[in-house]
C-alpha positions as a LaTeX table, in Angstrom:
\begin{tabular}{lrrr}
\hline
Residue & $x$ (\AA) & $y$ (\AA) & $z$ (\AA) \\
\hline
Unk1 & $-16.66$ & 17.19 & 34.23 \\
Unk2 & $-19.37$ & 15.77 & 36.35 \\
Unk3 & $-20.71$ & 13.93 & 33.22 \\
Unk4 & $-17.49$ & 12.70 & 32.28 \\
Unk5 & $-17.20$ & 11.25 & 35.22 \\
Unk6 & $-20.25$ & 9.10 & 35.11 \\
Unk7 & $-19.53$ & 7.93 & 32.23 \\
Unk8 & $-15.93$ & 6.46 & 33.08 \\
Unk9 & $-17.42$ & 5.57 & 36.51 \\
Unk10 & $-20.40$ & 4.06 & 35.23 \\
Unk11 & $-18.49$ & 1.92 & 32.61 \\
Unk12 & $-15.73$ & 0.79 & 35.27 \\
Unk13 & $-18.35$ & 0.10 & 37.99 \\
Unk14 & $-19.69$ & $-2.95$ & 35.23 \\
Unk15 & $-16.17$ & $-4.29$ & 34.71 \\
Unk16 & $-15.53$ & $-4.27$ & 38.46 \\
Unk17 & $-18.02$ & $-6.76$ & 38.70 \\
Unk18 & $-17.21$ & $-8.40$ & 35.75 \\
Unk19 & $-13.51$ & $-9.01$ & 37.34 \\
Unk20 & $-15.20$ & $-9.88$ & 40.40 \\
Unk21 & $-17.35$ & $-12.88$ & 38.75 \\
Unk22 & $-13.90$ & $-14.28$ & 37.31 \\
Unk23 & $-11.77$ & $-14.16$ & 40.93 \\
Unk24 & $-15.04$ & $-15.91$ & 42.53 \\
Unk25 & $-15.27$ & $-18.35$ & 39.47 \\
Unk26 & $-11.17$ & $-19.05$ & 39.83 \\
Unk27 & $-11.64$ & $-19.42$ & 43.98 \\
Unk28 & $-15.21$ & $-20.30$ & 44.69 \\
Unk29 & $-15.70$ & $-17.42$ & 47.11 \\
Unk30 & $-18.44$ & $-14.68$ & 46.96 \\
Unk31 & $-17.64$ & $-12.99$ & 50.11 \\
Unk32 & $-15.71$ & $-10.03$ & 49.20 \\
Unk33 & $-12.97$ & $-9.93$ & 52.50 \\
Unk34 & $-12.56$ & $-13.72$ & 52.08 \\
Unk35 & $-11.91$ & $-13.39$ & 48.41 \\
Unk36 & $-9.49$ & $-10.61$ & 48.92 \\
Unk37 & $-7.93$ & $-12.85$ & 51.80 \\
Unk38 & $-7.90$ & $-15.69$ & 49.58 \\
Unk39 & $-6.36$ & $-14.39$ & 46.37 \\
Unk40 & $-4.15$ & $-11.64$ & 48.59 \\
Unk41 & $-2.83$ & $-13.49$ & 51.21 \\
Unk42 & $-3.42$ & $-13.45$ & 55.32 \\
Unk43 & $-4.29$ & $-9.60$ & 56.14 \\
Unk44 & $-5.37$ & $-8.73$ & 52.98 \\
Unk45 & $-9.46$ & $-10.04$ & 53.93 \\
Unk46 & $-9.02$ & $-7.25$ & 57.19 \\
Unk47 & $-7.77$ & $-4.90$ & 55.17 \\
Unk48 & $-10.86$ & $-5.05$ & 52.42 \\
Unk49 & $-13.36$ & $-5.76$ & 55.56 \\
Unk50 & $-11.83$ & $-1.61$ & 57.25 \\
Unk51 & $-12.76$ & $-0.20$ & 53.42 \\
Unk52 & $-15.91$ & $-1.90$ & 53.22 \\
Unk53 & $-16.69$ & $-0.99$ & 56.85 \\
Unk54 & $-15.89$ & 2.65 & 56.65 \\
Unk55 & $-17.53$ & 2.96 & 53.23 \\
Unk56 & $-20.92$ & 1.82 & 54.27 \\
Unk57 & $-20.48$ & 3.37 & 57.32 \\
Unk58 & $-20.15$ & 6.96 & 55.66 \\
Unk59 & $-23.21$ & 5.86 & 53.50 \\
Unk60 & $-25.38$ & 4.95 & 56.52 \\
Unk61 & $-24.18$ & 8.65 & 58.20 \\
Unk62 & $-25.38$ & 10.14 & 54.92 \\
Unk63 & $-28.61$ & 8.86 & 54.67 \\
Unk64 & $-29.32$ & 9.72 & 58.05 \\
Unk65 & $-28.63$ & 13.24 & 57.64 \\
Unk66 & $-30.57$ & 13.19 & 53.87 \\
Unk67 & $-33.50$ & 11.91 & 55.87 \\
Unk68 & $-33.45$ & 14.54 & 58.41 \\
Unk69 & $-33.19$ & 17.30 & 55.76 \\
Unk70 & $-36.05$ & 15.93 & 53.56 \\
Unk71 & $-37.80$ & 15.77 & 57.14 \\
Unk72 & $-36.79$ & 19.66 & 57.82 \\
Unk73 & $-38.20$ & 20.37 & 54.56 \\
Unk74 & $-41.63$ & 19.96 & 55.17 \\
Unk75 & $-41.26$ & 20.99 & 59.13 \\
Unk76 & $-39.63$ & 24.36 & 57.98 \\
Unk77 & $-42.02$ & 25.44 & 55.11 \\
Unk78 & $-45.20$ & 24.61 & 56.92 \\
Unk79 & $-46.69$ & 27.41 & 58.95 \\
Unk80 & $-48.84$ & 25.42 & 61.79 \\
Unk81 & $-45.14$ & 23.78 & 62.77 \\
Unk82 & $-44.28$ & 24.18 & 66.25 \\
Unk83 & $-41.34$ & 26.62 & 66.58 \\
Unk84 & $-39.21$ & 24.17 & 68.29 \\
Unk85 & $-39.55$ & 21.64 & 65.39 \\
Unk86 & $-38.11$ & 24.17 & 63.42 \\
Unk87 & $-35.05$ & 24.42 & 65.28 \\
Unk88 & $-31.84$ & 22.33 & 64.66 \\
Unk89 & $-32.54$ & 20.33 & 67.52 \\
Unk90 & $-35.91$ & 19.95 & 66.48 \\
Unk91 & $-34.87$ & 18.27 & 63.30 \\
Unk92 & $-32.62$ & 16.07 & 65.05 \\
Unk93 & $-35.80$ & 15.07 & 67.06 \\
Unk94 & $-37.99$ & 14.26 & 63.74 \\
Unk95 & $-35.14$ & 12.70 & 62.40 \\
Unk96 & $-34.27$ & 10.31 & 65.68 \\
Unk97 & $-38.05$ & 9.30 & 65.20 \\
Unk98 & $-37.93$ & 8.20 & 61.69 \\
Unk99 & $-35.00$ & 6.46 & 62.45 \\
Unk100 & $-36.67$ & 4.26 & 65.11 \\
Unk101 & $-40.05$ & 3.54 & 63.25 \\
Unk102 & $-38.75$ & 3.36 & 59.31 \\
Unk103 & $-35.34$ & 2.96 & 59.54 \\
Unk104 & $-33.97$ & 0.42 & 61.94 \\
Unk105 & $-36.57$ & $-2.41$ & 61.46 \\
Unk106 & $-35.18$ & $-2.44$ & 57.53 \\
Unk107 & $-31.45$ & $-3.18$ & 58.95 \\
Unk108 & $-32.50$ & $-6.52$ & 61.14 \\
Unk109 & $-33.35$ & $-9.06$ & 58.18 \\
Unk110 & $-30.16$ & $-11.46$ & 57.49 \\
Unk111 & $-30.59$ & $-11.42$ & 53.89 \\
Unk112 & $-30.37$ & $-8.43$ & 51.62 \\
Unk113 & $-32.98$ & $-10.74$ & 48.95 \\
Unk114 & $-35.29$ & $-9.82$ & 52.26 \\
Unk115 & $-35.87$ & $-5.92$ & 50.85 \\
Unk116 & $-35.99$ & $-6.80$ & 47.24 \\
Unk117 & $-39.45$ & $-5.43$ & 47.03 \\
Unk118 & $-38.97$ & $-2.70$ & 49.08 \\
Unk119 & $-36.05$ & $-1.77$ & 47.08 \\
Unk120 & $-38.16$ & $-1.91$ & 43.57 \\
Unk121 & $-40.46$ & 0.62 & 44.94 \\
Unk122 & $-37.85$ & 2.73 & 46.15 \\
Unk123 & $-36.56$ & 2.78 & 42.70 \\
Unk124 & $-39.85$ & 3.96 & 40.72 \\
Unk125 & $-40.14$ & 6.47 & 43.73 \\
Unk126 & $-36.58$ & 7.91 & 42.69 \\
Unk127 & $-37.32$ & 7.88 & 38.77 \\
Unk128 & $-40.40$ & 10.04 & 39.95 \\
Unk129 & $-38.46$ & 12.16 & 41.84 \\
Unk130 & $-36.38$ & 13.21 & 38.47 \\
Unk131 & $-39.48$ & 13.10 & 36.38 \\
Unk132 & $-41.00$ & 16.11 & 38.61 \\
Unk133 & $-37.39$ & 17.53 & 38.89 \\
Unk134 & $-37.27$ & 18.04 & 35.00 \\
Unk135 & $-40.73$ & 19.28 & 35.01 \\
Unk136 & $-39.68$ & 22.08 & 37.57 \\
Unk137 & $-36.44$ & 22.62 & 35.99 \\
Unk138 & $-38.63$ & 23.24 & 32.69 \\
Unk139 & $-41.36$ & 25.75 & 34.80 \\
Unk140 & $-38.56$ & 27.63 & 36.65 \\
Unk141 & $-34.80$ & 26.75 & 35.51 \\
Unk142 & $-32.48$ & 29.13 & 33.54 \\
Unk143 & $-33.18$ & 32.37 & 35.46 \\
Unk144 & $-31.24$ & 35.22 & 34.45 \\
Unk145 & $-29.94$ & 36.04 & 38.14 \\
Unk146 & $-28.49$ & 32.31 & 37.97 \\
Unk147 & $-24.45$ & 31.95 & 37.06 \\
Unk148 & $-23.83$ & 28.69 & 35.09 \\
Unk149 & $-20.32$ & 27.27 & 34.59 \\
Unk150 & $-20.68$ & 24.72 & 31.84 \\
Unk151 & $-16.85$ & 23.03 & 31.95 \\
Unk152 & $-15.20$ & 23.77 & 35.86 \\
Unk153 & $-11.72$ & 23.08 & 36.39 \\
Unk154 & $-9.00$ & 24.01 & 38.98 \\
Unk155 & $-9.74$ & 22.06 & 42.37 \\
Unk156 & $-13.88$ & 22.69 & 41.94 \\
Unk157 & $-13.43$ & 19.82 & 39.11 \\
Unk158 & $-11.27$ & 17.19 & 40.73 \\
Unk159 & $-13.30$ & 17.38 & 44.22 \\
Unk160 & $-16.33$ & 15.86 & 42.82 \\
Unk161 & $-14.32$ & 13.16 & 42.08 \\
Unk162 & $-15.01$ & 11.03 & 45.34 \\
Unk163 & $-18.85$ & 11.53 & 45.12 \\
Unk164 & $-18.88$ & 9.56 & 42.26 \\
Unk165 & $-17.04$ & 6.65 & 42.92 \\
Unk166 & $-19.69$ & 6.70 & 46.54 \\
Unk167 & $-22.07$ & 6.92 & 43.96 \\
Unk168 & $-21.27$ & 3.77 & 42.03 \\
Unk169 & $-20.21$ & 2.01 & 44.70 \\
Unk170 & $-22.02$ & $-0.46$ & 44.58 \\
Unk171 & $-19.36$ & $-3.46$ & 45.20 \\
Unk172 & $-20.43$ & $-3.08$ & 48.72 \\
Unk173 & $-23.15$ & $-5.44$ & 48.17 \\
Unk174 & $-21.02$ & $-7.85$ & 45.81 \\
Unk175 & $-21.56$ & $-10.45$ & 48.35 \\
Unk176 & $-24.49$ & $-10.22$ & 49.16 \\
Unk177 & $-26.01$ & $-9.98$ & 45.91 \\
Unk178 & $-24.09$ & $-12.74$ & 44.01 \\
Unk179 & $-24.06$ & $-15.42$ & 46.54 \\
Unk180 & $-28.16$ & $-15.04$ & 46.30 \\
Unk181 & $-28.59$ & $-14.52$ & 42.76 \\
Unk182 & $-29.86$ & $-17.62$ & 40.73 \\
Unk183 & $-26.91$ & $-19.70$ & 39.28 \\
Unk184 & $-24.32$ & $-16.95$ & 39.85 \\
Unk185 & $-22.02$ & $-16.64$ & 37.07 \\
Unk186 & $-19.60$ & $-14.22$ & 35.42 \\
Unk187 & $-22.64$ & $-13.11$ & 32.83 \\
Unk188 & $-25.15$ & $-13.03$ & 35.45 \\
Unk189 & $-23.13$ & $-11.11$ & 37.34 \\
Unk190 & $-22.07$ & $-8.98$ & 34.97 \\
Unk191 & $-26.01$ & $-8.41$ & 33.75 \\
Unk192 & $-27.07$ & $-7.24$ & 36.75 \\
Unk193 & $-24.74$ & $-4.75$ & 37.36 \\
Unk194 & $-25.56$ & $-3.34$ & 33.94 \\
Unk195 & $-28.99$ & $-2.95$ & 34.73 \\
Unk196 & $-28.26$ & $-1.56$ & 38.12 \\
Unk197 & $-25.64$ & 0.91 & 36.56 \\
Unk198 & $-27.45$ & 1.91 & 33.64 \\
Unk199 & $-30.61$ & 3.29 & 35.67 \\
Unk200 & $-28.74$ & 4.88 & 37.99 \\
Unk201 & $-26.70$ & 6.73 & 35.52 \\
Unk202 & $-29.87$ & 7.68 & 34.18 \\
Unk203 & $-31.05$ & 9.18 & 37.22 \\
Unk204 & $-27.75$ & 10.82 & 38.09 \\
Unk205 & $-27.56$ & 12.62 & 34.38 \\
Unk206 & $-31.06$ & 13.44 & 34.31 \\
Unk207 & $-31.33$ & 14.74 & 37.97 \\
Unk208 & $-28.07$ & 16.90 & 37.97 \\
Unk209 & $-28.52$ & 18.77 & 34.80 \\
Unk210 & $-31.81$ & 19.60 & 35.41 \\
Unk211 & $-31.22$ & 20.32 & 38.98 \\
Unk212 & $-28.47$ & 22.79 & 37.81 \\
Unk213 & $-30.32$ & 24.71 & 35.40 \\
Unk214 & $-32.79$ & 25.04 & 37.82 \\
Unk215 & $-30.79$ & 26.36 & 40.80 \\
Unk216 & $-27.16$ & 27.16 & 39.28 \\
Unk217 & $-24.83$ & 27.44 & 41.83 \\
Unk218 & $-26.92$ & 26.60 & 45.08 \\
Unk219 & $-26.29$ & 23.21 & 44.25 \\
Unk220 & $-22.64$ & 23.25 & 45.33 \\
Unk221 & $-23.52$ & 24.50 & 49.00 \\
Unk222 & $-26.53$ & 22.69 & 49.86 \\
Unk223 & $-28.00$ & 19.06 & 49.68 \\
Unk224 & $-30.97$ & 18.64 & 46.48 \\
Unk225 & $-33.12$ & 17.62 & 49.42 \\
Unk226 & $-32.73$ & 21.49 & 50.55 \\
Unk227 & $-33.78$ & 23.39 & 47.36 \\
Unk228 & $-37.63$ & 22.18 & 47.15 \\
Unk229 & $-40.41$ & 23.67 & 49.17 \\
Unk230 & $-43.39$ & 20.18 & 50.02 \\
Unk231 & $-45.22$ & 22.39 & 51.35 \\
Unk232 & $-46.29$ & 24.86 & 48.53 \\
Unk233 & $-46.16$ & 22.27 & 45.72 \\
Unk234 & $-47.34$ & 19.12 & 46.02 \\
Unk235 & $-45.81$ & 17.15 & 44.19 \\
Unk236 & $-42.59$ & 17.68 & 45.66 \\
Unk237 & $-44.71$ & 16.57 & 48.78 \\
Unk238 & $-45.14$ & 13.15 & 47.02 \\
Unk239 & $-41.62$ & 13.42 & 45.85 \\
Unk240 & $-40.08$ & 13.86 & 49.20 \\
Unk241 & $-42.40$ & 11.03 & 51.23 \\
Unk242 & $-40.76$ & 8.38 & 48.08 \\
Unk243 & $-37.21$ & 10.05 & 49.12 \\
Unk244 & $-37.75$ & 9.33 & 52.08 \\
Unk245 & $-38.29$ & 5.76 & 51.61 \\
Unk246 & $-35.88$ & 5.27 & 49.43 \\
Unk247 & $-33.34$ & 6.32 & 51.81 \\
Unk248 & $-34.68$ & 4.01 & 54.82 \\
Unk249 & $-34.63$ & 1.00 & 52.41 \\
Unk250 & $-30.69$ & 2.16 & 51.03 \\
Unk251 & $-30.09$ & 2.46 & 55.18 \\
Unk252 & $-31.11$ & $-0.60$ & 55.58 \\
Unk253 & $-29.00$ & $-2.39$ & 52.23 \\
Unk254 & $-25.92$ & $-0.76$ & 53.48 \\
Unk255 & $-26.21$ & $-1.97$ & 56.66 \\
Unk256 & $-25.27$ & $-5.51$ & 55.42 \\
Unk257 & $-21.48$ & $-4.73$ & 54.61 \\
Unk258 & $-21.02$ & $-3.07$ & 57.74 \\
Unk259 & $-22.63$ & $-6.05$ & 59.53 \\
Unk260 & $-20.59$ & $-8.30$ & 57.72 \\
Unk261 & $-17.52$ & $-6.72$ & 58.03 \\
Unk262 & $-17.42$ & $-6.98$ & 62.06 \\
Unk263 & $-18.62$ & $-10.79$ & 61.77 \\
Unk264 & $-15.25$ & $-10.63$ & 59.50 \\
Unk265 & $-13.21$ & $-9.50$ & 62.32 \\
Unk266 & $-14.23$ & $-11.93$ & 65.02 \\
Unk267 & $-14.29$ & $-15.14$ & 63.03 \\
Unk268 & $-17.84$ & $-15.60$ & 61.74 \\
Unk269 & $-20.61$ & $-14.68$ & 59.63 \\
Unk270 & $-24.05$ & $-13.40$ & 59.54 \\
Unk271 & $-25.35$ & $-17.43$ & 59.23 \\
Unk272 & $-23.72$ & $-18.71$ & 62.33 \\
Unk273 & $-24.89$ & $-15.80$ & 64.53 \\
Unk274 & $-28.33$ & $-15.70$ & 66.55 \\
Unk275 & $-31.04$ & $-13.70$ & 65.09 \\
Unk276 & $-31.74$ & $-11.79$ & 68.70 \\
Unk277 & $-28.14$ & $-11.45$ & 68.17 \\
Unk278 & $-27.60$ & $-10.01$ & 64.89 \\
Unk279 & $-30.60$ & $-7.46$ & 66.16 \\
Unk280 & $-27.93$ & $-6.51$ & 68.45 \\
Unk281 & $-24.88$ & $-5.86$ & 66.85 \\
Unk282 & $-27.57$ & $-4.49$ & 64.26 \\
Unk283 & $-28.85$ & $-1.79$ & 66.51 \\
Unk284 & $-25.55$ & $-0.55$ & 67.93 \\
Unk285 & $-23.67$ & $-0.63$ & 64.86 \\
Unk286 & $-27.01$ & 1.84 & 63.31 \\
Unk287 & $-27.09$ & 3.97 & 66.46 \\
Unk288 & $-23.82$ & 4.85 & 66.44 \\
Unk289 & $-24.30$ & 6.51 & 62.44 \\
Unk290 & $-27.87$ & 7.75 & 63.49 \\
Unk291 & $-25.74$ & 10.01 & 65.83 \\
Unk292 & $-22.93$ & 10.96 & 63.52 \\
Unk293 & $-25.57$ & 11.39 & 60.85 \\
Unk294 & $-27.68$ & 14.33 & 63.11 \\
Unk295 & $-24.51$ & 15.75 & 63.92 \\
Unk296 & $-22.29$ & 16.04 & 61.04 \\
Unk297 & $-23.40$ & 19.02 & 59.10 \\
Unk298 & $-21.62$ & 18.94 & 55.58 \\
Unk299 & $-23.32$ & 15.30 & 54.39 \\
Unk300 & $-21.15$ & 16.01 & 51.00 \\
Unk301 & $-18.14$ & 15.71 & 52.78 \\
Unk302 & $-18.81$ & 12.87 & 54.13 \\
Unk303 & $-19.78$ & 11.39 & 50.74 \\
Unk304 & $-16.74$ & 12.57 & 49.17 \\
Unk305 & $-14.03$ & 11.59 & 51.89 \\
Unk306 & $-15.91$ & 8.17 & 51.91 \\
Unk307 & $-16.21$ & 7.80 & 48.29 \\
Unk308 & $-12.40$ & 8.73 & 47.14 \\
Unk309 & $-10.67$ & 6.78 & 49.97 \\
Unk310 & $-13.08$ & 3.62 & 50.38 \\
Unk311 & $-14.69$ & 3.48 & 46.88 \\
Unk312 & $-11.22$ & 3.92 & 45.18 \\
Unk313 & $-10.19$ & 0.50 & 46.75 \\
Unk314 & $-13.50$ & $-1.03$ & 47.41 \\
Unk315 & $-14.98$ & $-0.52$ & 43.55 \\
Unk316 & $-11.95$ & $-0.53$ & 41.22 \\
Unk317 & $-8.19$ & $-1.21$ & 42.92 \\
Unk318 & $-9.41$ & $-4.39$ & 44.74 \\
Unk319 & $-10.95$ & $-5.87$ & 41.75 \\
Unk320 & $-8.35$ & $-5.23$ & 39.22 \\
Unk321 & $-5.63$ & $-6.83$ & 41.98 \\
Unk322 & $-8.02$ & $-9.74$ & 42.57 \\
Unk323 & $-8.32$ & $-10.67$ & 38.76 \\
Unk324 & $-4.21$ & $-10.04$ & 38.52 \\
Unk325 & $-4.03$ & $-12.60$ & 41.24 \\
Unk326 & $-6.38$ & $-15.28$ & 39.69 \\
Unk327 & $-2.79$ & $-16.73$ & 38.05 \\
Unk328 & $-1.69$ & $-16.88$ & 34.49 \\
Unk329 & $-2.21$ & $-13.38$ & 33.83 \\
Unk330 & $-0.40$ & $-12.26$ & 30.82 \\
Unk331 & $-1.12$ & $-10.22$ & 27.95 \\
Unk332 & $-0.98$ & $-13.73$ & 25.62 \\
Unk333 & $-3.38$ & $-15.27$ & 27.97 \\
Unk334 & $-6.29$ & $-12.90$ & 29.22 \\
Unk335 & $-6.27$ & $-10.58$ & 25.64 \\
Unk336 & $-5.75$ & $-7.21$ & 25.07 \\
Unk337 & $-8.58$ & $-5.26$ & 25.88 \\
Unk338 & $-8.90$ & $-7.22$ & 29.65 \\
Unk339 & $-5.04$ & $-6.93$ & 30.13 \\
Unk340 & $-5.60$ & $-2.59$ & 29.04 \\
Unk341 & $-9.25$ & $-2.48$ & 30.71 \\
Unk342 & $-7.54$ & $-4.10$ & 34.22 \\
Unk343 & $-4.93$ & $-1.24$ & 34.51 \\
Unk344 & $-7.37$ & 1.63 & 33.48 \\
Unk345 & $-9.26$ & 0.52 & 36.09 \\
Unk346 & $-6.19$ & 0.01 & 38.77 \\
Unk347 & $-5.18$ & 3.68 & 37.38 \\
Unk348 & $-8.93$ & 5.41 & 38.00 \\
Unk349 & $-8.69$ & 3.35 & 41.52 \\
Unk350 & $-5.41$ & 5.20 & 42.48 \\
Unk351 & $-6.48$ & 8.63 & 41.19 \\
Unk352 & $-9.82$ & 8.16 & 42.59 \\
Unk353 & $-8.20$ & 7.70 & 46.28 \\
Unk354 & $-4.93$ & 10.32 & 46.08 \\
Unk355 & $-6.58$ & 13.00 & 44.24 \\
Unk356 & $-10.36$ & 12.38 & 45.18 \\
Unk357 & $-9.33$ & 12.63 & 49.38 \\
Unk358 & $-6.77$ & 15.16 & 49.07 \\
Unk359 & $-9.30$ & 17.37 & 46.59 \\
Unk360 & $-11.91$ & 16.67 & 49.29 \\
Unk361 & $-10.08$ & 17.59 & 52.54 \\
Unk362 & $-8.40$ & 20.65 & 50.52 \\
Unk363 & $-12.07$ & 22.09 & 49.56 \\
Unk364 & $-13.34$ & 21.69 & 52.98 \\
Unk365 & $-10.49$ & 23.51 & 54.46 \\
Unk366 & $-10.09$ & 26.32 & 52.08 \\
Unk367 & $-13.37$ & 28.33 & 51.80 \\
\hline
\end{tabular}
């Protein structure tokens, strides 16, 4: 199911954007709440800013809490680590620490074009991260003691529904990422969130098969960033520094939305504010998931609740009501396969929030 998934997600995720380039070409707007506000009337822009808000909210609590597990990692498996490190407090330390030095500094910069280097190294670092995952996969994987469930249904297959849509949710950065681009139009647009797409369905295939063949059902209980040992294999060492990084630099991407969407609320926007300024509302806004991130224990849940209820609207019901609101949208005037692809993805949107949240909550709260 998992792979099915992707591949509707993954496909959807391009469109989205696609239908995104054509509301911004019809209004002129590349801010996503002002668009919505625009095309959707008064209250419609505060409504988008809450999803986008909460959304990369959840994702900066997430990477938090992935970079204080990777940290744990190496502080758990390493014998001349100081007891208290070891403890959960201890890890909370670490990860308080990486916040401060790695983290932070990457969510300061106005512009998101600001960490497009950064975020180009982060990507070879996560394409090395599979490479050595298939590698130990192929060493190690398909032990007999392991159970393997090749199709899941029931509830198990409909609650992984939300951590996919957080996982191609990449709308989030619509704004940021079209208004910068280089003569933004509908193909450019659309191009770049091909490329984006297509690598990281490559990475999510590639990873989580191989991952699951290698560890079977630990994977369902415990984050990826839990099942390696740095310390006696160094690669994984290697592996787990690049994670690392990646996860400062995607701290510091989604910290643009969130940014944005509280400039939304009191009447202004990232350019009209003070850069000491921005380093405030910067700070507070990344303190505040620094602590939720040490502090919430299931990080999966938090991608999943995040990912059904924000991602749903965010990545595939806003879009296909933004394009139906561009005017003159009939089945004579747009063709058939945007007038059938508009309501697939306005029907994956819906399912994605009812089923994905309720599928979530449901697994957390039944063992």
């Amino acid at each position: 199911m998992g792979f099915i998934y992707m591949v509707v997600c993954a496909l959807l995720t391009v469109y989205s954007f696609t239908l995104l380039g054509y509301a911004s070409k019809k209004t002129g707007q590349y801010n996503y709440e002002i668009l919505v506000g625009t095309l959707m009337g008064k209250g419609g822009d505060y409504c988008a800013a809450v999803f986008l808000f909460l959304l990369s909210f959840g994702a900066e609590i997430a990477y938090a809490g992935s970079v204080r597990d990777a940290a744990a990692q190496f502080l758990d498996n390493s014998k001349s680590t100081p007891a208290y490190l070891k403890t959960t407090s201890g890890h909370r330390l670490i990860g308080a620490l990486l916040w401060l030095g790695f983290m932070l500094p990457l969510c300061l910069p106005k512009e998101i074009n600001s960490l497009r280097y950064l975020s180009f190294f982060a990507i070879i670092f996560i394409l090395f991260f599979v490479v050595c995952m298939v590698i130990h996969s192929a060493m190690n994987g398909l032990q007999e003691d392991q159970h393997y469930v090749l199709f899941q249904k029931g509830n198990k297959a409909i609650t992984p529904i939300g951590n996919f849509l957080f996982c191609f949710g990449s709308q989030i950065n619509y704004h940021g990422v079209a208004s910068e681009l280089y003569k933004p139009t509908i193909k450019r647009i659309t191009l770049s969130a091909t490329l984006g797409v297509v690598i990281s369905f490559v990475v999510y295939a590639v990873g989580g098969l191989f991952g699951y063949l290698d560890f079977g059902a630990a994977v369902n209980s415990r984050s990826s960033l839990q099942l390696y040992n740095p310390i006696a294999e160094p690669l994984f060492a290697v592996c787990y520094v690049g994670m690392m990084f990646k996860l400062c630099v995607g701290y510091g991407m989604h910290m643009y939305p969130v940014r944005d969407a509280v400039y939304h609320f009191v009447g202004t926007n990232v350019h009209r504010v003070p850069w000491w300024l921005n380093c405030i509302v910067c700070t507070i806004l990344a303190t505040a998931t620094l602590l939720c991130g040490l502090f919430i224990p299931k990080i999966n849940l938090v991608f999943g609740l995040m990912g059904s209820l924000c991602s749903g609207f965010v990545g595939f019901v806003f879009p296909a009501w933004l394009y139906m609101y561009t005017g003159n949208w009939h089945l004579r005037t747009i063709g058939f396969f945007h007038y059938f692809a508009t309501y697939l993805l306005l029907l994956v949107g819906i399912v994605g929030v009812i089923w994905g949240t309720a599928a979530t909550i449901y697994a957390d709260a039944v063992p």
